[in-house]
N, C-alpha and C positions, 0 to 999 in steps of 0.2 A: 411747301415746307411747314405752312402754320399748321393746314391740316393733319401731316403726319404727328406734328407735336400733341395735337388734342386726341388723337387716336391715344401715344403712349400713354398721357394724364389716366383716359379713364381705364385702359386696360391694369395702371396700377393700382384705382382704385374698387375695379372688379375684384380683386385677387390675388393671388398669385399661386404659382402651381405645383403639385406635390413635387418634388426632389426623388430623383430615383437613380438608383447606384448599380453597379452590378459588379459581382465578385465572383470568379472563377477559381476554383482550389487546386492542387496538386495534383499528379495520377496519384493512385496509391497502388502498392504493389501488384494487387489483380488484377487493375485495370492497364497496366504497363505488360501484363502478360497478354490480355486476349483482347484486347482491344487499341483501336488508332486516333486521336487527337482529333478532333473536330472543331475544334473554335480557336480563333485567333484576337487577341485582345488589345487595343492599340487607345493606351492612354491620352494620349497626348489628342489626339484627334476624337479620342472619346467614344469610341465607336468600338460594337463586337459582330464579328464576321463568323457567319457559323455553315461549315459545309455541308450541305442537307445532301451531296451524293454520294459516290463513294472517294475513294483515296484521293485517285487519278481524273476526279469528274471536277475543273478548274470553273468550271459554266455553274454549275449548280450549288450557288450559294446567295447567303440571306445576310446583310450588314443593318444593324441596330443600333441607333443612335442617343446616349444616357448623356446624365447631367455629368457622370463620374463612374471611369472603369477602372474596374483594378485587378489584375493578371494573376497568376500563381504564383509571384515573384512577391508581391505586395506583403507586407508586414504588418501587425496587428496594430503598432501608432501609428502607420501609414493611412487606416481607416479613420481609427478614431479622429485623428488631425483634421483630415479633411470634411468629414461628415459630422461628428459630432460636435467637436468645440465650437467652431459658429452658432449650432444650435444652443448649448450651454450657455453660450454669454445671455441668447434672446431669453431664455428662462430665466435667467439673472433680471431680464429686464422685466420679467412679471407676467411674460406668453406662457401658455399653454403648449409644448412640444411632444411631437410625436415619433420615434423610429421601431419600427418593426421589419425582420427579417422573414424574406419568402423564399422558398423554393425546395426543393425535390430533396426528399429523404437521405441525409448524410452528403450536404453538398457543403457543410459546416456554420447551420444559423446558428444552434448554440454556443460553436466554439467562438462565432465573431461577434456574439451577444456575452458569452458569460467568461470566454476563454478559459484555461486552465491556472494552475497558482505554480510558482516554479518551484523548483528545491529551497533554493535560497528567497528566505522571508525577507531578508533586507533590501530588498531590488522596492526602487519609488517606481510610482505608476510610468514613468514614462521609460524608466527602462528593463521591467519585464518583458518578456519580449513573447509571454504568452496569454497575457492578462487580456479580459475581453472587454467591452464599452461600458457594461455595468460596473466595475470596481474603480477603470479608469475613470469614468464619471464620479461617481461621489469624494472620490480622490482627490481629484479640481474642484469638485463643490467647496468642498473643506478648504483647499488650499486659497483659493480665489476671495471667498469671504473674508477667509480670514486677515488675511492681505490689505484687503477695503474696510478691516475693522468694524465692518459691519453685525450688530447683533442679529443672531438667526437663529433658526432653529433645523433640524430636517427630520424626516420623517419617511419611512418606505415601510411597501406592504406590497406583497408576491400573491398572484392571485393564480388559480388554475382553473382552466377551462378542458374536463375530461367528460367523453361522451354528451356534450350539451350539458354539462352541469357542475357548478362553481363550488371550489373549495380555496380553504384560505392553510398556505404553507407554510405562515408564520404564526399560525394558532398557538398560544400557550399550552391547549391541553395537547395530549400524544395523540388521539384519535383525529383526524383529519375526515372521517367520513359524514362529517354535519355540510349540510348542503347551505349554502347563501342565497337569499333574494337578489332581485335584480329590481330596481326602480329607479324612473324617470328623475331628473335633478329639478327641482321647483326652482333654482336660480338658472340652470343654463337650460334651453328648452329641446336642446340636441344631446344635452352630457345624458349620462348614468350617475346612480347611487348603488353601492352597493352595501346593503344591510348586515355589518356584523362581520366586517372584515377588522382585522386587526390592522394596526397601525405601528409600527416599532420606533421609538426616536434611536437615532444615530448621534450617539455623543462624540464620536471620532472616527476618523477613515481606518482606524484599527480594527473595527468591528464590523468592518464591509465583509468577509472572507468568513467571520462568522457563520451571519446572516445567510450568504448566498450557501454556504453546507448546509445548514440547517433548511433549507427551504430545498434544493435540490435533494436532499436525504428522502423527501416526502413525494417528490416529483415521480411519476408515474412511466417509466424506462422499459422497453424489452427488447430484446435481441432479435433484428431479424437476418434477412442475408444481405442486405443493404446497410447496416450498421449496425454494430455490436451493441452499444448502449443508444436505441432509438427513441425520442422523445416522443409519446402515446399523446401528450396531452398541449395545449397552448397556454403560456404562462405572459403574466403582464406583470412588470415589476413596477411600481410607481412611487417617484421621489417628488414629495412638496416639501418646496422650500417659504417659510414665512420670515420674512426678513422686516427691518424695521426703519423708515426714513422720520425724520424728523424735516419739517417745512421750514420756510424762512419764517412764516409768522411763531415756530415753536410748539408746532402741533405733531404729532407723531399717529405716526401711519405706516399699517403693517401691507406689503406688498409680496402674492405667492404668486409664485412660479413652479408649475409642475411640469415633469420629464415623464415618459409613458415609453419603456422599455420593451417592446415584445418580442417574444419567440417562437412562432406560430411552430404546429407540427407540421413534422413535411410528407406533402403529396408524394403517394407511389401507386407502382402498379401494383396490385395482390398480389400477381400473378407469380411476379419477378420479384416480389420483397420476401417471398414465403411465410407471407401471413395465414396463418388456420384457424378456424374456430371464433373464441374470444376475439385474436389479433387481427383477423381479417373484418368482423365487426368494427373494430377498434378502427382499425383503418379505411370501413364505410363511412364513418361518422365523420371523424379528419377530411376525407376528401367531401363527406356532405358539406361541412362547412367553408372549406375553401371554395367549394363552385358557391355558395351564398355568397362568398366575398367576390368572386370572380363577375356573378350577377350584379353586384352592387356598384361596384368600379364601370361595368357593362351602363347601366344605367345613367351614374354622373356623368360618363364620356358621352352619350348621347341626349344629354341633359331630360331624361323624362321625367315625368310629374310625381311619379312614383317610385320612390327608393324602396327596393325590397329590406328595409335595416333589421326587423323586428323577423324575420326566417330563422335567424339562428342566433346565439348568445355572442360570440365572437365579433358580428357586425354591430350587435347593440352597442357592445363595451367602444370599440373603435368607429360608431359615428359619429363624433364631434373630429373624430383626425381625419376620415372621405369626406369633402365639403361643407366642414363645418368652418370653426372659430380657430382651429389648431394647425401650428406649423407641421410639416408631416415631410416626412423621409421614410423611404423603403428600399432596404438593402437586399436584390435580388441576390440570390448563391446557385452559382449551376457547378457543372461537374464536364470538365474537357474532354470525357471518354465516350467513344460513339455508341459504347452499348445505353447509354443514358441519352441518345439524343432526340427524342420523343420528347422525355420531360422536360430538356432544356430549349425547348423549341417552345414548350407551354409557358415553360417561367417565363423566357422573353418575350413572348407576345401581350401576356399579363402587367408585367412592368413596364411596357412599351404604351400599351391602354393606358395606366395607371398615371403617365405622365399628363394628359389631358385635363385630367382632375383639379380644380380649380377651388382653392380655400379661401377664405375671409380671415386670416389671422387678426384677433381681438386684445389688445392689453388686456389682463383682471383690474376688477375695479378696486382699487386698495383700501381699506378699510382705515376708519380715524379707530384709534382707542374705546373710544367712547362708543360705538359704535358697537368692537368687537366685546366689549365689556356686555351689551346690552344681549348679544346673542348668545353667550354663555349664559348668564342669567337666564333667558327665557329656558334655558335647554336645561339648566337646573331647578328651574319650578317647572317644567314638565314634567321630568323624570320622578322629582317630590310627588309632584299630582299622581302620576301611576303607582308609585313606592306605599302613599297612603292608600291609593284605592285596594290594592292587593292587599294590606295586610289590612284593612277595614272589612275589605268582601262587602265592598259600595258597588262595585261592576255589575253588567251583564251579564249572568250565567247559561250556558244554553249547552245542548245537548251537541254529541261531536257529528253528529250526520247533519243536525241543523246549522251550526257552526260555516260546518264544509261547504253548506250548499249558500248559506251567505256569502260567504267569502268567494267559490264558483264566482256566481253571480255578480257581485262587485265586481271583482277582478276581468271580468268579461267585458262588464260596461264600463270600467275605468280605460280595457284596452279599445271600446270604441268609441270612448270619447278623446283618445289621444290619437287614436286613427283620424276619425275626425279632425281635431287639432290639426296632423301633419296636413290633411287635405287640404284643409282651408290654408294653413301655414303654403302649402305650395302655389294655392287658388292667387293666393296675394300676391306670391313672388310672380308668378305668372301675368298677373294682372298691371306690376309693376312694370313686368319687362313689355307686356302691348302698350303703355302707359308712356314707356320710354320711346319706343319705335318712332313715333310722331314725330318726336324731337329730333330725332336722329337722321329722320328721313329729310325734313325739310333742313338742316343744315348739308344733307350730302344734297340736295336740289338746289342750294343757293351755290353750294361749291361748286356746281357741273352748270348751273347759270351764269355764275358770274366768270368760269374759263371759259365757254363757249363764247360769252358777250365780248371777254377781254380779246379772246382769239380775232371773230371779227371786226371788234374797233383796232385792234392791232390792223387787220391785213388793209381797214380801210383807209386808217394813218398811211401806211406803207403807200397806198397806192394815192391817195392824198400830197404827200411827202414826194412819189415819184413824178407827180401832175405837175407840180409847184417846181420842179427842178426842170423838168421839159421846158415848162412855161419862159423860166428864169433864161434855159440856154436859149432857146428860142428867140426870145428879146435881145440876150447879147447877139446874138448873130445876124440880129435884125439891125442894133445899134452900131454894129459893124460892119454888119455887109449889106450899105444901102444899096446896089447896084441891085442887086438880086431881090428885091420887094417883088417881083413879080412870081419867084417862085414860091418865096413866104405864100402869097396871097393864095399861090396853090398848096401849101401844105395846109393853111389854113382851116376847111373841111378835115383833113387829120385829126386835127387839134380839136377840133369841133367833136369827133367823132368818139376819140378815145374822154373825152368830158364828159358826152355823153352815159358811153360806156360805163364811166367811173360812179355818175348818178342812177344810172340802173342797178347798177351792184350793189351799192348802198341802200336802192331802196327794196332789192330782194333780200338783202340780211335786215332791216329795218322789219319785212314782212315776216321772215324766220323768225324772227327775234318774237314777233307778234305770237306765232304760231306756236312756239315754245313755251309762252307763255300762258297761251290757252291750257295747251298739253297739262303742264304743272298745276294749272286751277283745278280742272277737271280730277287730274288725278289726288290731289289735294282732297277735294269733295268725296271723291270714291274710297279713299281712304277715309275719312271722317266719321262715313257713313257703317263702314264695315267694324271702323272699333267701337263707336256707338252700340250695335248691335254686339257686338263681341262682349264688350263690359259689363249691356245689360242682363245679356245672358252668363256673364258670371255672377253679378250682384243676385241674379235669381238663384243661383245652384249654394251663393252663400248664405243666402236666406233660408232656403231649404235645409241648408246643414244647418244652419242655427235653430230653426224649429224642430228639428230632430233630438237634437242634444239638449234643449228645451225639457223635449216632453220625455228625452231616455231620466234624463235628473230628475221631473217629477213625477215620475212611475215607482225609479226608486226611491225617495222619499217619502211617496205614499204606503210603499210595501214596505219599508222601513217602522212607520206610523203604526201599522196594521198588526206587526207581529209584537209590537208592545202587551197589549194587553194579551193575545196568546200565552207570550212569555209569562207575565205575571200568571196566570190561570196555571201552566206549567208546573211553574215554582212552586205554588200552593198545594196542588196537588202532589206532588213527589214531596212538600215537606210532611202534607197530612199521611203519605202513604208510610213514609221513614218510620215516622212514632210509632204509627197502627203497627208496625214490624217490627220495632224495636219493643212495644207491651208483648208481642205473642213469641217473641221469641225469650224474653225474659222468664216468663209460664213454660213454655218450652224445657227452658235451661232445670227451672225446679223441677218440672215432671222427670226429667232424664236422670235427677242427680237423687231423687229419690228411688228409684226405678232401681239405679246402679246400687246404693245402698242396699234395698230388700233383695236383689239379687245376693248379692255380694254375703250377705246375713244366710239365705237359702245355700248358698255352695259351700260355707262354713258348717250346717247343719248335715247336708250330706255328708261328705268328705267324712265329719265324725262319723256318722251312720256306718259308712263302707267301711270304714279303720274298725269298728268294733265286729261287723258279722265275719272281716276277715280272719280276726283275731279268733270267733269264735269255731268259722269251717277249721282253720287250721287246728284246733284244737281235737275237733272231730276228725279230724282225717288222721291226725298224729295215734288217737285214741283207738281208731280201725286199723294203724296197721300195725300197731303194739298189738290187736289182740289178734292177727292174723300170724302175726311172726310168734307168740305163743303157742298158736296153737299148731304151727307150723316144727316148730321146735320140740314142743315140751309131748302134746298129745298125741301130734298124730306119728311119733316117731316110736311111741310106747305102745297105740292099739294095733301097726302096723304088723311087728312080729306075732303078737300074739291071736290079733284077731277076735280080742274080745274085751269087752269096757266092762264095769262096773253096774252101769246103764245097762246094757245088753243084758245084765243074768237076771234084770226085773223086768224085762218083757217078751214076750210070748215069738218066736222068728214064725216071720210070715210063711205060709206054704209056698209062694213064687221067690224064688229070689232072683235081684237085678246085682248084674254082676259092675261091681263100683268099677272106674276106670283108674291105671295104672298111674303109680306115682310119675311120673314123669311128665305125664300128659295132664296129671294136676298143677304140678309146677308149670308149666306151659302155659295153662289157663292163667292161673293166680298170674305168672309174667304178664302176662298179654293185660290182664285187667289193670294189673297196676302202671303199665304205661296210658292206658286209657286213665287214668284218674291224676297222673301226670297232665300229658295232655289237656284234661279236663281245666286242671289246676290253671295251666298257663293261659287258659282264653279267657277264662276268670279273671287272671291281672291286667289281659289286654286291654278287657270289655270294663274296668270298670268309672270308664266317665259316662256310660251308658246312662239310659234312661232309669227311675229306680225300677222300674216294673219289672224288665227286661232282668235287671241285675237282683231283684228278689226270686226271679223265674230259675235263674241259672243256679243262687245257690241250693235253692230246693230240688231243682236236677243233679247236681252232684252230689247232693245229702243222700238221693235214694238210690242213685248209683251207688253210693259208697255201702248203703246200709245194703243193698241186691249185693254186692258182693260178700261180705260178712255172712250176710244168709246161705250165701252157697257155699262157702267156705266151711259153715256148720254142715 
């Protein structure tokens, strides 16, 4: 009985183990059409029975046994009651709590993490009857404190985990596509930090329904064939509460408790969700990280040395709740329709694992005043230190491919010296638990010693005890039936013999007893000798990791060292280079503005130039065809009939005569030339941004065009 008590002592203070729920939803209308019920859900006993054959197959099935079932029947306070308030009060008490929703795309995580808001705004959290754990939480947060008149504060921030990479959904700006860091927390050596997430306070549970639109507005949603509005992405909602005690000596101390609300996406098949393209990416990644988490659970149940946590983002955010410092709850969701019973066969075995998992829940260490007074402080002459260095341009400057490849680099060996870290962190735990083995063995050795010894001092009393009653009847019957001393005298050798007996037995458990106790030496030494050798072959493999991390920190502090003066040499140069660029582009800027100037002076000279010879062709052209239409008119309409000029009777007719061509065919001509000098005209206005050469060429070609016509016209 003692033993069994020392077992419980230390199994309480090993741990204790994650809590795992499992919740079954409604058919909904499709699946009431083409498909048949496969699981059977039995609260009370706790247990889910799921038929992996057909209808009529009563042999083939699989019963599962959780901390908490709850049917299709079940109701949205009916969860939160059971599962979460418990965990609210421990966060009250200043734990660290954990509940996250798993399983198969549209089996309802979100709706039992965020539920819906009913018509009526005046329903209190407990009697909405579709309100989900997040509003029903901060609801009691508020109400509860408030109650205890305790000063508090609270505080949530919504975080999304889409394709491997973090955004914040309660960002002030409207652009959500700024990515977040992810780092190690310097106070917990299992938490996260996460760089540049927003924080919102909560002044009343009036601004819960807010908050949760505003953040699900931004949430990452697409329709596939398995639900309408299907959540793409994992979302962690997180409520710190900083509350305030005051001690009996009168010192005041702030005490936080934080709740860690998740809603993982849910695992499906491509096949069968109708995911394409984008969607089916989308739903590699989802299922990439769920088998990371699947591994990691894999791992703690088999307690190995190495947790996969750093695979994917989703494990990092949630290792402090798998075997860490945090109370932790996971609400499985399956789906009662046998076209889904593949998936619901995967979530149960998952949350079935997941029950092994074994935590250390931690109080926070509560802060005095003084204390937190001192960390605000530093945090505002830090951020003064950076606020002057930028606006002095006192920093390091460096080029962005240099930058990039420091940062690389860092960031590579920060992740192996925290590999590192976890190694040796396991080295230790490991070393603890051979450490422990010793102790443990030789109390289960003196237990199995001291039943086995008690066993045989028992049977030897016994038979001691039955010696001593022979003996006893014997004597009466001696002290009574003196007649008979001669058969005595023949039982005697009897008596002799079983005495005998009875000192033989005693001295072969006397010899056993010896022989056992060799056995226990011996293995004692063999043991001794094998953790000896076990320790010191870890003490070596720690050493080794420590001269590793040694010389990774003084490699980069030397190359750290080295690109100093680089840098400065850098600097100097790109500042001598700036100037040198900034005189020849000054010389530059004159040469060009001068340039434009005597341009600008030349195209004002032309421009006059072309406006005056225009002025003057037109003048000449005007002038040639006034004396063409005179002579068109006046003269040649007067020598026509007659056939004889004035001219003509002072000169001698030649002996040949060429017979002139008829009027018609003069007009004809005269047409044709004056659409040529038209013509002429218009390429002349085309041409004239032309060169002047070109455009002195052209008026002189139509000058003798014009005056060749004139002449023939005479």
């Amino acid at each position: 009985m003692a033993s069994h008590n020392l077992s419980g002592i230390k199994r309480d203070e090993k741990g204790r183990n994650i809590q795992v729920v499992v919740r079954c939803r409604p058919f909904n209308t499709m699946e009431r059409k083409s498909s048949h019920g496969v699981i059977d859900c039995d609260p009370n006993r706790k247990e889910v029975m799921v038929k992996t054959g057909g209808m009529n197959d009563k042999a083939s099935r699989k019963t599962y046994t959780f901390d908490m079932v709850f049917g299709p029947a079940a109701k949205q306070i009916d969860v939160y009651r059971s599962v979460v308030c418990p965990i609210l009060d421990e966060v009250i008490m200043g734990y660290n709590c954990t509940v996250f929703a798993y399983g198969q795309t549209g089996t309802g995580k979100t709706f039992t993490m965020e539920g819906e808001r009913s018509p009526d705004e005046q329903f209190t959290w407990e009697e909405d009857p579709l309100a989900g754990i997040i509003p029903r939480t901060l609801h009691q947060i508020f109400e509860k404190l408030s109650e205890n008149g305790t000063e508090f504060s609270v505080k949530v921030s919504l975080l999304e985990i889409y394709n491997e990479e973090l955004f914040d959904l309660l960002s002030p700006t409207e652009d959500v596509t700024e990515r977040l860091q992810l780092f190690d927390d310097p106070r917990n050596k299992r938490g996260v930090v996460v760089k540049g997430l927003e924080e919102v306070t909560v002044h009343n549970k009036d601004e819960v329904y807010q908050i949760l639109e505003r953040g699900s507005a931004k949430r990452r949603t697409a329709s596939t064939l398995m639900n309408a509005y299907s959540s793409r992405s994992h979302s962690v909602f997180s409520v710190t509460i900083h509350m305030k005690e005051i001690t009996l000596d009168g010192e005041e101390l702030v005490k936080i408790g934080k709740l860690n609300l998740v809603d993982l996406a849910g695992s499906e098949n491509i096949g069968r969700s109708g995911a394409v393209d984008k969607r089916a990416r989308e739903a590699g990644n989802i299922n990439q990280s769920l088998l990371t988490l699947g591994r990691v659970i894999t791992a703690l149940v088999e307690k190995r040395p190495h947790v996969p946590y750093r695979e994917s983002k989703l494990t990092r955010i949630l290792q402090d709740s798998l075997g860490g410092r945090t109370k932790t709850s996971i609400i499985a969701t399956v789906s009662p329709s046998s076209s889904n019973l593949e998936e619901t066969l995967s979530t149960l075995e998952y949350a079935s694992r997941a029950k092994n998992i074994m935590n250390k829940p931690e109080v926070n260490q509560k802060l005095t005043k003084r204390t937190l007074i001192k960390e605000y402080t530093e945090e505002i002459e830090r951020l003064k230190r950076d606020l002057a260095a930028t606006r002095d341009k006192n920093g390091v400057y460096l080029s962005a491919e240099n930058y990039e490849s420091m940062m690389s680099q860092i960031t590579s060996r920060e992740e192996n010296i925290v590999e590192y870290t976890d190694r040796i962190a396991a080295m230790e735990e490991e070393l603890k638990k051979v450490r422990d083995c010793p102790e443990e063995h030789r109390q289960d050795m003196e237990e199995v010693l001291v039943a086995r010894t008690l066993m045989g001092l028992s049977a030897v009393r016994e038979l001691n005890d039955s010696l001593r009653a022979t003996v006893e009847t014997q004597r009466a019957l001696a002290g009574k039936v003196g007649p008979h001393w001669r058969s005595v005298f023949l039982h005697a050798p009897e008596l002799a013999g079983l005495r005998e007996a009875a000192v033989q037995g005693l001295s072969s458990l006397q010899t056993e007893h010896d022989k056992l106790e060799d056995e226990i030496r011996r293995a004692q030494e063999r043991h001794q000798t094998g953790m000896k050798q076990t320790i010191q072959c870890l003490q070596d493999q720690l050493n080794l990791l420590a001269m590793e991390a040694q010389k990774d920190y003084t490699d980069l502090h030397s190359a750290s060292k080295s690109l100093q003066k680089p840098l400065q040499n850098v600097e100097m140069h790109c500042t001598e280079q700036l100037r040198t660029a900034k005189v020849e582009l000054t010389g530059r800027h004159e040469e060009v503005k001068q340039a434009l100037i005597a341009v600008q002076n030349r195209t004002s000279l032309d421009q006059n130039v072309l406006e005056q010879q225009q002025a003057e062709l037109q003048d000449h052209v005007e002038t040639s065809q006034q004396l063409v239409h005179g002579f068109l008119q006046e003269e040649l309409q007067q020598d026509v009939p007659t056939g004889t000029t004035p001219q003509r009777r002072e000169f001698v007719y030649p002996r040949q005569l060429i017979k002139s061509r008829s009027r018609c065919e003069l007009l004809e001509s005269l047409k044709r030339q004056h659409e040529q000098l038209q013509a002429a005209m218009e390429e002349e206005e085309e041409e004239e941004l032309e060169e002047d050469d070109d455009k002195h060429s052209q008026v002189d070609h139509v000058c003798l065009l014009v005056f060749s016509i004139f002449v023939t016209c005479l």
